[in-house]
C-alpha positions in Angstrom: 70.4 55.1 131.2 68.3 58.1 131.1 66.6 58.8 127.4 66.7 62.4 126.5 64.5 62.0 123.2 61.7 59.8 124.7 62.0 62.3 127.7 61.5 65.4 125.6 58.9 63.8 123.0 56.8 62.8 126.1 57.2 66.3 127.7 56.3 68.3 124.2 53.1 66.7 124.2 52.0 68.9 127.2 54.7 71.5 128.1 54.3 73.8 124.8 52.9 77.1 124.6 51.0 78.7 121.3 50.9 82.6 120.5 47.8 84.3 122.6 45.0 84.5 120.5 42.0 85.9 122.0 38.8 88.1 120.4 37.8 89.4 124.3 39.6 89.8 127.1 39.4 91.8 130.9 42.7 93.6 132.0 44.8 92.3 134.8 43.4 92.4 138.4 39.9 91.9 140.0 36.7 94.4 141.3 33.3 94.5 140.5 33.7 96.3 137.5 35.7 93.2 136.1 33.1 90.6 137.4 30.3 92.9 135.3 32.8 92.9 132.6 32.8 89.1 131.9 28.5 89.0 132.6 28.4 91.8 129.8 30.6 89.6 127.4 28.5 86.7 127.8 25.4 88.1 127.4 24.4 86.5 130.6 20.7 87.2 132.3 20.4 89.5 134.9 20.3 86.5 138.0 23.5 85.3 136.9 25.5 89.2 136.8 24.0 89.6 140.1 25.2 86.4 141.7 28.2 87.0 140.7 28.5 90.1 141.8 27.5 88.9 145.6 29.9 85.9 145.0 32.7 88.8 144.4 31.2 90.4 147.7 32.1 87.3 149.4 35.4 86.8 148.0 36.4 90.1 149.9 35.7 89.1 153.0 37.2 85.9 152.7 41.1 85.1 153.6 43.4 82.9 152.3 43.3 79.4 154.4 46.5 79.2 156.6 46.2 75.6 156.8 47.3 73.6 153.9 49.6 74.3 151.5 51.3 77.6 150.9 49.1 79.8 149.4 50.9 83.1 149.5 52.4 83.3 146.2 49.0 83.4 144.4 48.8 87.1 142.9 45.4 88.0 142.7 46.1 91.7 141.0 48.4 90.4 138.6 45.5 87.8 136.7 43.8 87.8 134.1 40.4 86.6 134.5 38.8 86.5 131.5 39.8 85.8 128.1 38.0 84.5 125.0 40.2 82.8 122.1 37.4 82.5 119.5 33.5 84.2 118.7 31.6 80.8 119.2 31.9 77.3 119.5 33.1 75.0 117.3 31.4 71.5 116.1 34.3 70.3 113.6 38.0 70.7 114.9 39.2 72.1 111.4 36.9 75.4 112.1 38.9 76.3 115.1 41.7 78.8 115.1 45.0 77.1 114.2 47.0 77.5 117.5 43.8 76.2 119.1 43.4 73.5 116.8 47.3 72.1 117.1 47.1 72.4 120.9 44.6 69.5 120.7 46.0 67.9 118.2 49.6 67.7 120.0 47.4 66.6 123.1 45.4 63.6 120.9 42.1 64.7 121.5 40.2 64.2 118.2 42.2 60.8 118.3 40.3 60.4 121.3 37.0 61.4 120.1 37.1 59.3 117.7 37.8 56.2 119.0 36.5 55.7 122.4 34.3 58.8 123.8 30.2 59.3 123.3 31.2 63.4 123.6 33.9 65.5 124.0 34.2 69.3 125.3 37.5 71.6 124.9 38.3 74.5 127.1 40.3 76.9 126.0 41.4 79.8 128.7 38.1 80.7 129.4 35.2 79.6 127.4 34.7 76.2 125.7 36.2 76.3 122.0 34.7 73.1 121.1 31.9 70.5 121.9 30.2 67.2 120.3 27.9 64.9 121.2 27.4 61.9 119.3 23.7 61.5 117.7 22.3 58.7 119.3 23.2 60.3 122.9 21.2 63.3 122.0 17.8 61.3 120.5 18.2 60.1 123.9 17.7 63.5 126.1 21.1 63.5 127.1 22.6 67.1 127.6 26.0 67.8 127.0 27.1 71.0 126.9 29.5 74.3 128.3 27.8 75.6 131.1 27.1 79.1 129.8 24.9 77.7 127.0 23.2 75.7 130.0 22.3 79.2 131.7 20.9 80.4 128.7 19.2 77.2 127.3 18.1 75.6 130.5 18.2 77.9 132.9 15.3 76.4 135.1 17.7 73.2 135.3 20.9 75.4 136.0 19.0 77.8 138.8 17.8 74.9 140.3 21.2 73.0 141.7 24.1 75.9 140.9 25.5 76.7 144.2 23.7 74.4 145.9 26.3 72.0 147.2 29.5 74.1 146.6 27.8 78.0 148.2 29.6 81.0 147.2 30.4 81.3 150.9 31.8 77.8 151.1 35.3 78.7 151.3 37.5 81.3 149.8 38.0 79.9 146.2 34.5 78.8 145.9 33.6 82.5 146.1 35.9 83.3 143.6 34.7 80.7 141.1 30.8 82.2 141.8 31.9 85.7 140.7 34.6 84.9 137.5 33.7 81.0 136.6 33.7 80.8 132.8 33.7 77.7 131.2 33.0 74.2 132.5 30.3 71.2 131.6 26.7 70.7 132.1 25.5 67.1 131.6 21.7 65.8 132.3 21.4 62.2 131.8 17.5 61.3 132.1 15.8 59.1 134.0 16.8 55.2 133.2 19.6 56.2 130.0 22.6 54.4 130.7 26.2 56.6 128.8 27.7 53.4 127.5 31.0 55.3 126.8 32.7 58.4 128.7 32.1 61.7 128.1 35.3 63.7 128.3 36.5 67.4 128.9 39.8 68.6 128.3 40.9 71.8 129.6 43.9 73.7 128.6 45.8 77.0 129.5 47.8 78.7 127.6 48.5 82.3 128.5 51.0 83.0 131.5 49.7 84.4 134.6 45.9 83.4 134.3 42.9 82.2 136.2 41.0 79.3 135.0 37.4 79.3 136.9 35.3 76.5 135.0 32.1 75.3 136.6 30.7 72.3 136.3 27.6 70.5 136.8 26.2 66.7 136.5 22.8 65.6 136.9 22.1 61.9 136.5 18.4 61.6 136.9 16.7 58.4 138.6 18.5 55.0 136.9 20.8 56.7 135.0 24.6 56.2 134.7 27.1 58.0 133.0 31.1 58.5 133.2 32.5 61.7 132.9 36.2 62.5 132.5 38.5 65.4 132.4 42.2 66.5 131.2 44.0 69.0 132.1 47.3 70.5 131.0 49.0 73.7 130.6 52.7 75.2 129.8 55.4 76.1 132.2 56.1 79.6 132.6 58.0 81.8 135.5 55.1 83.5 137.0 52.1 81.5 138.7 48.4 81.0 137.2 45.4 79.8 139.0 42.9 77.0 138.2 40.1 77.3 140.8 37.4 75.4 139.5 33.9 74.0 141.2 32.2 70.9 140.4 28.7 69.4 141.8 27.9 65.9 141.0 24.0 64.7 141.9 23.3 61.5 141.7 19.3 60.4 141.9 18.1 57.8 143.2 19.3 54.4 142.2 21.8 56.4 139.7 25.6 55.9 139.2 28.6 58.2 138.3 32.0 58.1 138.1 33.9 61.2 137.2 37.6 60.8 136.6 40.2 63.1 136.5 44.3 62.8 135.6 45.6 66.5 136.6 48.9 67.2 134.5 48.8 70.9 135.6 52.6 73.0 134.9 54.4 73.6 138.2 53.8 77.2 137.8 49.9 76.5 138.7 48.4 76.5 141.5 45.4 74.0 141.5 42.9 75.0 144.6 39.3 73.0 143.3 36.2 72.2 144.8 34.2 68.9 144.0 31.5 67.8 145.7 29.0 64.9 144.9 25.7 64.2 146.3 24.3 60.4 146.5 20.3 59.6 147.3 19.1 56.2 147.6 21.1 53.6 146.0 22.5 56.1 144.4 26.7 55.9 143.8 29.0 58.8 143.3 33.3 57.2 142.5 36.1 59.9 142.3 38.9 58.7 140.4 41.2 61.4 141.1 44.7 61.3 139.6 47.0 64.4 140.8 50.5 64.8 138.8 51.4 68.0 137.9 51.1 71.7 139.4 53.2 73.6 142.2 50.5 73.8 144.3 47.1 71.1 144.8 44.8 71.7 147.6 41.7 69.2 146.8 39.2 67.2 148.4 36.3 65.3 146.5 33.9 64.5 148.9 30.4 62.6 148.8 27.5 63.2 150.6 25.2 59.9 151.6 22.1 61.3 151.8 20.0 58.4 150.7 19.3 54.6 152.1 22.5 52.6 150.5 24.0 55.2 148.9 28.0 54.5 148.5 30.6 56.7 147.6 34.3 55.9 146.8 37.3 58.0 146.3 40.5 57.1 144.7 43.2 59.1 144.4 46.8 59.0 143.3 49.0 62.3 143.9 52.4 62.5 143.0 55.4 65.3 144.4 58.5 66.3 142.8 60.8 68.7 143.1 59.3 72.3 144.3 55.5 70.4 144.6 53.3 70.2 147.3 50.2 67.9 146.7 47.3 68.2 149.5 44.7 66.0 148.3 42.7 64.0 150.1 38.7 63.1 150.4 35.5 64.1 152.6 32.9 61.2 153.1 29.6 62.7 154.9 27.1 59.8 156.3 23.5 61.3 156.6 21.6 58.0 155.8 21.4 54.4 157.3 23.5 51.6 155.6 26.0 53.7 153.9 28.7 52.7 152.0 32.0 54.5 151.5 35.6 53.6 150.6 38.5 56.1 150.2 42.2 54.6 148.6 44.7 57.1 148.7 48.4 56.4 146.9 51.1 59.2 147.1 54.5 59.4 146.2 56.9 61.7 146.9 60.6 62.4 145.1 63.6 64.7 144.7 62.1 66.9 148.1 58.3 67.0 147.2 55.7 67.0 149.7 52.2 64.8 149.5 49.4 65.3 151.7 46.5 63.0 152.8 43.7 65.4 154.1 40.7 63.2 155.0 37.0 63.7 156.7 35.0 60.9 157.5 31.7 62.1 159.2 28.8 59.5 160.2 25.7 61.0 161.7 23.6 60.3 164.5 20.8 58.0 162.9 22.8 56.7 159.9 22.6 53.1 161.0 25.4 50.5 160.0 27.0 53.2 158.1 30.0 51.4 157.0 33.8 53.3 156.2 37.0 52.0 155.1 39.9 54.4 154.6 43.8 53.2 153.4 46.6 55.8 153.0 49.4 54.2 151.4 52.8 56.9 150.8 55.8 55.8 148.9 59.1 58.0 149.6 61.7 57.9 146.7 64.5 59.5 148.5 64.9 60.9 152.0 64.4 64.4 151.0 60.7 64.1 150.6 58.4 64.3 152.6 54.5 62.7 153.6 52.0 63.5 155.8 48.4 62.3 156.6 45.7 64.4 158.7 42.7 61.9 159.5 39.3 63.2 160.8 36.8 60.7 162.2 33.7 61.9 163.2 31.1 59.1 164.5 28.0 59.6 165.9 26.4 56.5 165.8 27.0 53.5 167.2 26.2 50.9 164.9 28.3 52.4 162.7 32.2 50.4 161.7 34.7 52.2 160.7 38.5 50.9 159.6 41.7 53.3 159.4 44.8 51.9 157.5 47.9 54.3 156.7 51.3 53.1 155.6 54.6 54.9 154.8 57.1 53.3 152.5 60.3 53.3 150.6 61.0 51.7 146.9 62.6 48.0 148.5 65.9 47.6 147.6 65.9 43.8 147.4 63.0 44.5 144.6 65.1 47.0 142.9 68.4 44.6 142.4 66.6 42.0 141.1 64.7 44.0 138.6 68.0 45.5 137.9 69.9 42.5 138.0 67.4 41.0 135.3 68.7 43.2 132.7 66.4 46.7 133.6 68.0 49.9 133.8 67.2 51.6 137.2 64.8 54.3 136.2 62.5 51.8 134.3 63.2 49.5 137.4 61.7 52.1 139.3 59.0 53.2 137.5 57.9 49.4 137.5 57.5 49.3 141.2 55.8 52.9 140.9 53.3 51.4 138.4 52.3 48.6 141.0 52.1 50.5 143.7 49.3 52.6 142.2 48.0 49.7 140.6 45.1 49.9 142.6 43.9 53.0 141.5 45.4 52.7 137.8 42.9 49.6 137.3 40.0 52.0 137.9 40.7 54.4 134.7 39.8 53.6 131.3 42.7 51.9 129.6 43.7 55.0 127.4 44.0 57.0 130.0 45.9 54.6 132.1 48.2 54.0 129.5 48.7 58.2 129.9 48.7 58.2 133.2 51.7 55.4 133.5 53.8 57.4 130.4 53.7 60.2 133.0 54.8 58.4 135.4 57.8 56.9 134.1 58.5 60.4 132.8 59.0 61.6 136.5 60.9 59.0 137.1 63.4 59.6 134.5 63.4 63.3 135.3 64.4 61.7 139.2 67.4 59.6 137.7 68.6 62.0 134.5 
């Protein structure tokens, strides 16, 4: 039987929505005299208003991708790109305005902080509300802050690798994040500092038909390794928003990083994000990519193997329901010899939704005993939905080995009886052989956040059965 209070307590922690509070906001709709608008509000230097102002340029030119997912209900006029809810940042959770502060609080976040994270950053709409860095992270050089205090504080550091794997003229969204980002993290770890525990970013909308353009940026220097993790949630409305975000990873030689996300987006959001990663020598980039909510996901991590034994993994889990279309996938480039890569992909599909595997593997000509391995595993809940996988292989070396598994299946009935036959009801039945399928992946995520991510989970599958 279906449980209607777990059910709605689960949901509540996510799907609410608090009154608008802002101190700055740009009307509905785009031009240039917006995109100068939002410079002007920041105070931002004059590089930055005029890169943004090209990015804009860009946008303009650019169309809509007709591959993919359907894109044409995305209302550019009809956004609000900008929109500040408080004056400055906050270091202490009780200074922040108090729909802002019991949006975090229904969410867990200073539970979080508390307990297992070395810093924490909160996005609210637009800007960063709040941001902490625990003491001993800081003695150590560590930066960990919103990116517009980067632009202003390190700007040498920010002008030398913004744009530089994700251009403006990249693709359509990436444009529109270079003219309107707001928002987003910028962490330096220095040479040798190893982050013990994650740093995390949660970012939440709350107003209905908005754009959410954060930018973000990770540098770990030579030896360094850090984890970096984001949340992201917002409320269900009738009209779509937009979350177009960018994010470039660098790893250094001999450096690691692992950047994690779990996506609980509203189904009125369309989620359209570039990440890209760059790995030198020895260097390793993971993308724990976790896909759940929103109408709409078109996103790719990809890593670049630019150095001698660089490796670079992606593992993703995406799930449809009803009215969702998730095209995820990953982009492995091998520039170097004796590269490493991995990609794991687990998607599910229910009650008509539609899952997407949309891969690029590219080995280059001189990137000796490159080495690839690629699985795409789908699980179809119910003969409505639907799954799809669109491969690219692209080898140009010959010493190179490259593997290609994909598999398409339905919840086994046999398994289903005898779970239900031991005394389970159906849905938690189900949700059981949900959780193992994405096992896999699940094992990869810090336990409070797999603990989240199966809640979630289970949730869908009682909305499936109730």
């Amino acid at each position: 039987m279906n449980n209607p209070s777990r059910h709605n307590q689960i949901t509540a922690k996510h799907d609410f929505s608090m009154p608008e509070v802002f101190v700055a906001k740009t009307e509905r709709g785009l031009d240039e005299n917006v995109v100068a608008k939002i410079s002007a509000l920041k105070k931002e230097p004059a590089w930055m208003r005029e890169r943004r102002i090209a990015a804009y340029k860009m946008f303009k030119q650019k169309k809509l991708p007709t591959w993919g997912a359907d894109l044409s209900g995305i209302k550019f006029d009809d956004i609000i790109y900008y929109l500040r809810a408080t004056d400055e940042r906050k270091h202490s959770w009780d200074e922040l305005p108090p729909e802002v502060k019991e949006t975090y609080d229904r969410i867990g976040v200073p539970a979080h902080e508390k307990e297992w994270l070395a810093g924490v950053s909160a996005q609210y709409e637009s800007e960063v509300v709040y941001e902490n860095i625990t003491k001993e992270l800081a003695k150590q050089g560590v930066i960990f802050c919103d990116m517009d205090t980067a632009v202003k504080k390190y700007s040498s550091l920010v002008k030398k690798y913004f744009g530089t794997l994700v251009p403006d003229s990249d693709n359509t969204f990436a444009a529109l994040n270079g003219a309107v980002w707001s928002g987003g993290s910028f962490v330096y770890v220095p040479k040798g500092v190893k982050v013990t525990m994650p740093l995390q970013a949660y970012f939440r909308i709350n107003t209905e038909r908005f754009g959410q353009f954060e930018r973000t940026i990770i540098i770990a220097d030579e030896g360094a390794d850090v984890h970096y993790m984001e949340g992201c949630t917002a409320p269900t409305y009738g009209n779509a928003s937009l979350h177009a975000a960018v994010v470039e990873v660098f790893a250094l030689k001999n450096a690691r990083v692992r950047y994690t996300t779990v996506q609980n987006w509203s189904t009125n959001i369309y989620n359209l994000v570039t990440k890209r990663a760059q790995a030198a020598e020895n260097a390793t980039v993971t993308w724990v990519d976790c896909n759940l909510g929103s109408g709409v996901t078109m996103k790719y991590p990809a890593v670049y193997l630019i150095g001698k034994r660089a490796r670079g993994e992606v593992l993703s889990i995406a799930l449809a329901g009803k009215e969702q279309h998730q095209d995820a996938g990953a982009k492995m480039i091998h520039l170097a010899p004796h590269t490493r890569s991995r990609i794991i992909s687990k998607s599910i599909s229910k009650d008509g939704g539609r899952s997407s595997y949309r891969g690029r593997v590219f080995i280059a000509n001189g990137a000796k005993y490159a080495k690839n391995y690629v699985q795409c595993d789908a699980l179809l809940l119910d003969d409505r939905s639907r799954s799809d996988t669109y491969p690219t292989i692209a080898v140009h070396e010959k010493t190179a080995h490259v593997e290609h598994e994909a598999s398409v299946a339905t919840i086994d009935k046999e398994k289903l009886f005898y779970l239900v036959s031991r005394g389970l009801s159906e849905t938690h039945a189900r949700g059981l052989i949900v959780n193992g399928f994405i096992d896999t992946v699940a094992k990869e995520i810090p336990f409070e956040y797999a603990v989240e991510l199966y809640r979630l989970i289970n949730l869908e599958m009682e909305k499936s059965i109730g």
